[in-house]
N, C-alpha and C positions, 0 to 999 in steps of 0.2 A: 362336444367340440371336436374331439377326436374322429367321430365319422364323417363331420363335415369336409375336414381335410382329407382323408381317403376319398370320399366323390370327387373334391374337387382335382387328385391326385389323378384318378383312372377319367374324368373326363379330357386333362390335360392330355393324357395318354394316348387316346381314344383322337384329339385333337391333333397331334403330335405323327399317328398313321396316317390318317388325310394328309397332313403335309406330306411327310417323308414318298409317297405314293406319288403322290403330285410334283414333287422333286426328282424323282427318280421315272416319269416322265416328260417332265421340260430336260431333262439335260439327256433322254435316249433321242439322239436323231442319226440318220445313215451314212452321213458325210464324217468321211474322216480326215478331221486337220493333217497339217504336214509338222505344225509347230509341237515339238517336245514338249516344250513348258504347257502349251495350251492342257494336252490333254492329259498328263500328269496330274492337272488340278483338279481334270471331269472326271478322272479314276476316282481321285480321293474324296470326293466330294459324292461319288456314289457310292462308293464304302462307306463312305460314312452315313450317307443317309439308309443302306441297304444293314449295316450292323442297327441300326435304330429302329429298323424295321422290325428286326430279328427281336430285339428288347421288347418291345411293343407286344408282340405276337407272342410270345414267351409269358411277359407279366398275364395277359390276358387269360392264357391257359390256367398260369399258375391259378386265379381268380377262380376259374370253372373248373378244377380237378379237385377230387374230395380230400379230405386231409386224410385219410388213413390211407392214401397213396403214398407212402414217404420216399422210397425211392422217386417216384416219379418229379414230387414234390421237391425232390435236390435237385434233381437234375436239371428243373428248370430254375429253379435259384441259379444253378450255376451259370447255365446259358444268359440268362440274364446280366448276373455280375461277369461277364465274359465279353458280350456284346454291348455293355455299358461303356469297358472301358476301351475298346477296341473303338467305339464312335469318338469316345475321350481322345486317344490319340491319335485318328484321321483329323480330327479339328484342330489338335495340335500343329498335327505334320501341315495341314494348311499354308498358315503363314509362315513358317520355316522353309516352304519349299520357293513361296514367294521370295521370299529373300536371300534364298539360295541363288533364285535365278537370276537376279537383280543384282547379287553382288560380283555375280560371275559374268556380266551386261558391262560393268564398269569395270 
């Protein structure tokens, strides 16, 4: 049962890059708004697809590098719990920044 959950874990993962990739080109285009709010939310919203990326890319390694690498082995745990919570708080800052600028509208 336990390895069932790890496939279904690294395919989410696996799932998860396609998006983020795919995110991180619907919102690259050459026109730059004039509105502050607008691209305050495209910053954040590519940080945060672009630290998931980094997660993504990290677990993955971590998957393919041998375990008698242990330095190597930490350091991407860390990258990882790093770039985890770093997406955590661009998601956050999201709707806070909506209601930032909507209370400052009124």
């Amino acid at each position: 049962m336990h390895s069932v959950n790890l496939v279904c874990h690294d395919f989410f993962v696996v799932l998860s890059f396609i998006a983020c990739i795919t995110g991180l080109l619907l919102l690259w285009e050459r026109k730059q708004g004039n509105d502050e709010a607008e691209e305050t939310e495209k910053i954040l919203f590519r940080m945060s697809f672009s630290y998931w990326l980094v997660y993504c890319v990290a677990f993955a390694i971590q998957k393919m590098v041998l375990p008698d690498w242990e330095t190597v082995v930490m350091s991407l745990r860390i990258t990882t719990a790093l770039s985890y919570f770093l997406t955590f708080s661009c998601i956050v800052s999201l709707p806070l920044h909506k209601f930032a600028v909507r209370h400052v509208q009124e």
